[in-house]
SERO-4910 file (N, C-alpha, C, O; in steps of 0.05 Angstrom, whole numbers):
BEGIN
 pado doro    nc1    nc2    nc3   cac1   cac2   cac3    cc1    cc2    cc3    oc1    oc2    oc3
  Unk    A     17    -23      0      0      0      0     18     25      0     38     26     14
  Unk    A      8     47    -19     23     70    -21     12     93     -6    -12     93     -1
  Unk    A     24    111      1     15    137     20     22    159      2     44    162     -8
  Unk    A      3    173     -1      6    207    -18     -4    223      4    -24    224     18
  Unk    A     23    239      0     18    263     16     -3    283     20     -8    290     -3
  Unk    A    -20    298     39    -32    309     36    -36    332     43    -21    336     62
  Unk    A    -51    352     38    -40    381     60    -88    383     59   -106    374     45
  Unk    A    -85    400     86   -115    413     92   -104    435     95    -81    443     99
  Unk    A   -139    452     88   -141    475     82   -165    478     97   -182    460     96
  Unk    A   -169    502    113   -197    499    129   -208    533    123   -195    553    118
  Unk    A   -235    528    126   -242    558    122   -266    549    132   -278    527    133
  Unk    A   -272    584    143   -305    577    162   -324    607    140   -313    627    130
  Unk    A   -358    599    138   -370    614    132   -382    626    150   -401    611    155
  Unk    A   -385    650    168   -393    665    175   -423    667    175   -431    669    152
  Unk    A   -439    666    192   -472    669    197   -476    692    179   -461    711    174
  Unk    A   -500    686    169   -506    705    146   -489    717    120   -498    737    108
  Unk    A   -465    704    113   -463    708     90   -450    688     70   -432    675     79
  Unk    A   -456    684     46   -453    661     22   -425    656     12   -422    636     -3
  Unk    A   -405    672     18   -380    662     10   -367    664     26   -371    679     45
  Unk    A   -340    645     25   -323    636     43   -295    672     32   -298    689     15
  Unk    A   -275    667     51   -250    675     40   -239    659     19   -249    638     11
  Unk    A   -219    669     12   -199    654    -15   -189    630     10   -192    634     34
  Unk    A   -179    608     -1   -165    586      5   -149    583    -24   -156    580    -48
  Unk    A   -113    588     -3    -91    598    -26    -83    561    -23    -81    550     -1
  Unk    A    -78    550    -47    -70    525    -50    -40    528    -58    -30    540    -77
  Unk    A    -29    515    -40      6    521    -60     17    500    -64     41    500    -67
  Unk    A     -4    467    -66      9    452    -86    -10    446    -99    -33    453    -96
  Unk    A      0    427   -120    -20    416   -146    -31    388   -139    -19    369   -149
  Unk    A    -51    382   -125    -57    357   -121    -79    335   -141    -99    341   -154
  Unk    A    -70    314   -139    -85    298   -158   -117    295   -150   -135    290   -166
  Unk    A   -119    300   -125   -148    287   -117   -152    312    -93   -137    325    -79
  Unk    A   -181    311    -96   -189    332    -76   -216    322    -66   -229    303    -75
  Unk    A   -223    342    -39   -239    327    -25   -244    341      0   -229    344     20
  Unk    A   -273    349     -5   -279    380     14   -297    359     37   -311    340     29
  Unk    A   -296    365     63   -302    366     90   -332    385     90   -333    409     87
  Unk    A   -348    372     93   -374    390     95   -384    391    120   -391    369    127
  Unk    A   -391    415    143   -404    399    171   -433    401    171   -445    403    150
  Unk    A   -445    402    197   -469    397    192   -487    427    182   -480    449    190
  Unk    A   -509    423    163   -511    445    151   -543    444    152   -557    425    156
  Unk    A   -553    473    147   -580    479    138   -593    461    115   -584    456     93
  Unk    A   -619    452    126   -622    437     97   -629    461     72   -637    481     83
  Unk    A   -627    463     49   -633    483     35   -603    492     30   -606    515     21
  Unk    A   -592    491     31   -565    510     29   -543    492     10   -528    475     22
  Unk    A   -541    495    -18   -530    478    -31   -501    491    -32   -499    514    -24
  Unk    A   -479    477    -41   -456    483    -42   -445    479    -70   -444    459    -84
  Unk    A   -434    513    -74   -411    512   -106   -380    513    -99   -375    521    -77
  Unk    A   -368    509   -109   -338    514   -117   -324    534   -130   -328    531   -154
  Unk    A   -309    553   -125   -306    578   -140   -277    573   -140   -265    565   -120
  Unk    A   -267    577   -163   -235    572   -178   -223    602   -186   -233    617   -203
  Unk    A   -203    605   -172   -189    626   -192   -162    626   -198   -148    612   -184
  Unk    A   -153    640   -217   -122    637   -229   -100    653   -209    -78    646   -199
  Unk    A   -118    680   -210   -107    699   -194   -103    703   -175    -83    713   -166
  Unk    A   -132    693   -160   -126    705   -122   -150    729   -129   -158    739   -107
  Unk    A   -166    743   -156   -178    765   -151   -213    757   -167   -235    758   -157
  Unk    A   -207    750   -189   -239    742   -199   -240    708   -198   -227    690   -209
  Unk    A   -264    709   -180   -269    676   -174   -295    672   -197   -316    685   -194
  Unk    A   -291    654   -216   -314    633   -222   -329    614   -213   -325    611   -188
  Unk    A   -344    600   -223   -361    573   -211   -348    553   -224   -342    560   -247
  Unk    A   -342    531   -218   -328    521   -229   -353    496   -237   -369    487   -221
  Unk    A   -353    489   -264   -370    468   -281   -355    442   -283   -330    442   -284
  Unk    A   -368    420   -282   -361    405   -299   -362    397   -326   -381    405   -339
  Unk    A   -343    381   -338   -322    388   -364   -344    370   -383   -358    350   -376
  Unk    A   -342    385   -410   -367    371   -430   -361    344   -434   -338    336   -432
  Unk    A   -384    324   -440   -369    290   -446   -376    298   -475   -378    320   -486
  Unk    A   -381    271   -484   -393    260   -503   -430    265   -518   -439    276   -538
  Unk    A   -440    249   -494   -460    252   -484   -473    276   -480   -490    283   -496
  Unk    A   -467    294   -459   -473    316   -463   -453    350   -461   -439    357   -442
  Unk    A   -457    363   -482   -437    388   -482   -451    417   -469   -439    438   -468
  Unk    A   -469    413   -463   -470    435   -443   -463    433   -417   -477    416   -406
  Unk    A   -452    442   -406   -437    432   -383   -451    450   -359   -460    473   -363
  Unk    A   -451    439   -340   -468    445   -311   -444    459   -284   -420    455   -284
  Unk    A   -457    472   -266   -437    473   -250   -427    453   -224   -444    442   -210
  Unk    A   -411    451   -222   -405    432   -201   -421    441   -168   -411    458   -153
  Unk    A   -442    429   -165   -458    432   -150   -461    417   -125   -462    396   -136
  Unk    A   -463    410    -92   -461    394    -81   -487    405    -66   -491    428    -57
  Unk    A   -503    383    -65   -536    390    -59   -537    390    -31   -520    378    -17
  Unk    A   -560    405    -22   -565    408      7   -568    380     25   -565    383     50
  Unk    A   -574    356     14   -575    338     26   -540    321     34   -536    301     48
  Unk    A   -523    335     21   -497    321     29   -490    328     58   -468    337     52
  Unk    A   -491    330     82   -489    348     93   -472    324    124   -475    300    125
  Unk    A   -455    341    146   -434    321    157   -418    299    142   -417    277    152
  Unk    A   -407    303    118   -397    287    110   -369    286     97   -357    307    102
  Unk    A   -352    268     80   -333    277     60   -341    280     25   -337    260     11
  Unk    A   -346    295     17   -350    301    -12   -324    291    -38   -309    311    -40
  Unk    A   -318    276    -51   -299    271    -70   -299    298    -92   -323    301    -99
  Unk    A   -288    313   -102   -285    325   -116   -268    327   -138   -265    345   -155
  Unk    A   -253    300   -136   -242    291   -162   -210    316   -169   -196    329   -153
  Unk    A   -208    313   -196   -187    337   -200   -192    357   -206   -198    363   -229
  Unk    A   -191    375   -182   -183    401   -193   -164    413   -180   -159    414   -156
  Unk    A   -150    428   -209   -114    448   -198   -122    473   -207   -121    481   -230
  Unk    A   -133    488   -185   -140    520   -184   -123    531   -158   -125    517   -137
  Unk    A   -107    553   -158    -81    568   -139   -106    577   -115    -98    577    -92
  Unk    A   -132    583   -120   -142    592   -100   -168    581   -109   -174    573   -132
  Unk    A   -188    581    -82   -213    568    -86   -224    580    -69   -212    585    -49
  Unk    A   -253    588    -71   -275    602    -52   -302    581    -51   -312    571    -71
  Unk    A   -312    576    -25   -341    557    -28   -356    578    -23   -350    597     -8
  Unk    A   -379    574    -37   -400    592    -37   -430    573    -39   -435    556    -57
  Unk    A   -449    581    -16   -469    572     -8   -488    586    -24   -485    608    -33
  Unk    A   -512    568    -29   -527    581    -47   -553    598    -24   -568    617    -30
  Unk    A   -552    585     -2   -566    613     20   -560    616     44   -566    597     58
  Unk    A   -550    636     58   -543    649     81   -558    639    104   -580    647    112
  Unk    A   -542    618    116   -546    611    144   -550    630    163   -532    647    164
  Unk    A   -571    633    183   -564    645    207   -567    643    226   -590    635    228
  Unk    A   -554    647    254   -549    637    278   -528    611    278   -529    593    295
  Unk    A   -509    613    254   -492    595    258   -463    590    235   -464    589    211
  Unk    A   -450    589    246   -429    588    217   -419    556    202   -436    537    204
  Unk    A   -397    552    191   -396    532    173   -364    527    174   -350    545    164
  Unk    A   -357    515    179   -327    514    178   -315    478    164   -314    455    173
  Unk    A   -308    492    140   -303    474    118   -272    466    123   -256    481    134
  Unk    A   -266    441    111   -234    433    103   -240    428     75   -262    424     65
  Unk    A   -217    427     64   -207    424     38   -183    406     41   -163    411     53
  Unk    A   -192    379     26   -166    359     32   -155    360      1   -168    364    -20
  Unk    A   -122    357      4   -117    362    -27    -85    340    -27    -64    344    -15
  Unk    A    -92    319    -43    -69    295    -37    -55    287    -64    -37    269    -64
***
């Protein structure tokens, strides 16, 4: 059995508002894999990628075959206390962004990156 290294990244969302801070990645990992805790039902979760550190996108998944309009990478309100697989992605910074504002309570995410 082989061991790959891994580094965490943690960031908390703040009661009442939908995006996290930047989470600065400073290596390139093969596999990723976000830490969700327990959450509002209703409150779905996106992924925001950027090159820079200054304009964040939503990050989609990539067109197949099958189908070419491509969707955003979305993680539904029912995932919730759990670990999420998020497969590969190599973005220098990343923002989570909730699709509605919790309140009376915050959110404090990890980002596993191996």
């Amino acid at each position: 059995m082989s061991f790959n290294p891994h580094a965490i990244f943690s960031v908390t969302i703040a009661s009442g508002v939908t995006l996290s801070s930047a989470i600065t990645i400073p290596i390139c990992g093969n596999h990723w894999q976000i830490e969700i805790p327990t959450m509002t039902s209703g409150t779905d979760i996106y992924i925001k990628g950027s090159s820079d550190g200054t304009t964040f996108r939503r990050i989609y998944h990539r067109p197949t075959l099958a189908t070419s309009a491509v969707t955003a990478l979305l993680i539904g309100s029912a995932a919730t206390n759990c670990m999420v697989d998020l497969d590969i992605l190599n973005y220098p910074y990343v923002k989570i962004e909730l699709s509605t504002a919790m309140t009376a309570t915050s959110a404090a995410f990890k980002v596993i990156v191996s």
